[in-house]
C-alpha positions in Angstrom: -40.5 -24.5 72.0 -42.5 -27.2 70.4 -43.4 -30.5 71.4 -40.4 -32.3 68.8 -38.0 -30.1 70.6 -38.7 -30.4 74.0 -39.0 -34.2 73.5 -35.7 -33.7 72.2 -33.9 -31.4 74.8 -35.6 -33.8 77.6 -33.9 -36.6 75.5 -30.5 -35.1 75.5 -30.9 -34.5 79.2 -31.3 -38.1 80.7 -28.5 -39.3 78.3 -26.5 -36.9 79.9 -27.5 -37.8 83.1 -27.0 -41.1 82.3 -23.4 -40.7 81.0 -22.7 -38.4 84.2 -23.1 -41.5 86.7 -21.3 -43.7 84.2 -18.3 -41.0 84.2 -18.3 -41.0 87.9 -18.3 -44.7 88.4 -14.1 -44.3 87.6 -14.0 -42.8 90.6 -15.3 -45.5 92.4 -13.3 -48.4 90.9 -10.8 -49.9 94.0 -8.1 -48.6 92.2 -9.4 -45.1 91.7 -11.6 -44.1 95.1 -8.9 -42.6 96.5 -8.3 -39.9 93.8 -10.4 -36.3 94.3 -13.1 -36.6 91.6 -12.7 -33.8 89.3 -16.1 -32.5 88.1 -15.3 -30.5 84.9 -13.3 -33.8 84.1 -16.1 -35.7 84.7 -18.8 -34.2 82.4 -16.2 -33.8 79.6 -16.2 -37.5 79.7 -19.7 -37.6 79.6 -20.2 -35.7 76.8 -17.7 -38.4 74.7 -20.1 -41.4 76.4 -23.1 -39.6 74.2 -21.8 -39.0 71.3 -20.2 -42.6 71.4 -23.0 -44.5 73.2 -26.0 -43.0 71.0 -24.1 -42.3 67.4 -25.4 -44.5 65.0 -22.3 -47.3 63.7 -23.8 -48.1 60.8 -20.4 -49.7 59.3 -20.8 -53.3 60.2 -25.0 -52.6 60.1 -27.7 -55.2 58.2 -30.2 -53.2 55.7 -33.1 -54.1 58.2 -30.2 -52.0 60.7 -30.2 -48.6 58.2 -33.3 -48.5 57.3 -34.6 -48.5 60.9 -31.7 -45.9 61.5 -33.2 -43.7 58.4 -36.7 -44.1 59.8 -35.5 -42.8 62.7 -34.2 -40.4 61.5 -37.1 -39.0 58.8 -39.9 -37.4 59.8 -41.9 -38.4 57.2 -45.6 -39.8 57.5 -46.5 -42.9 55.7 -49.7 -43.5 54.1 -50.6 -46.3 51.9 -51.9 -45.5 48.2 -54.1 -47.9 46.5 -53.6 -47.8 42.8 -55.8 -49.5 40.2 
């Protein structure tokens, strides 16, 4: 594996971690601590906070917004050229 994709599994990891303690916090509201927490249920639920927290909505986005996004996104080195 190469340093890009480690970076990006180790990414992919702490959002998930992340979204697993924000999926559990429903069992902790007053209404809800009383219910068994159900664990497949639980990271199901995570998975949607990913793709929802960290998908790009570009809809309602300013240009500065997509090209910042694109960047992002690229993996292209920039170099200046000096022309005559």
């Amino acid at each position: 594996m190469n340093k890009k994709e480690e970076h990006e599994r180790r990414k992919d990891e702490r959002r998930m971690n992340f979204a697993r303690q924000e999926a559990a916090k429903a069992w902790c509201a007053e209404k809800t601590r009383d219910k068994t927490m159900d664990a497949e249920l639980a990271e199901e639920f995570a998975k949607i906070l990913v793709d929802h927290m960290y998908a790009p909505h570009l809809g309602c986005a300013t240009t500065g917004e997509i090209i910042e996004e694109l960047k992002g996104r690229s993996d292209l080195d920039y170099k200046t050229i000096e022309h005559d």
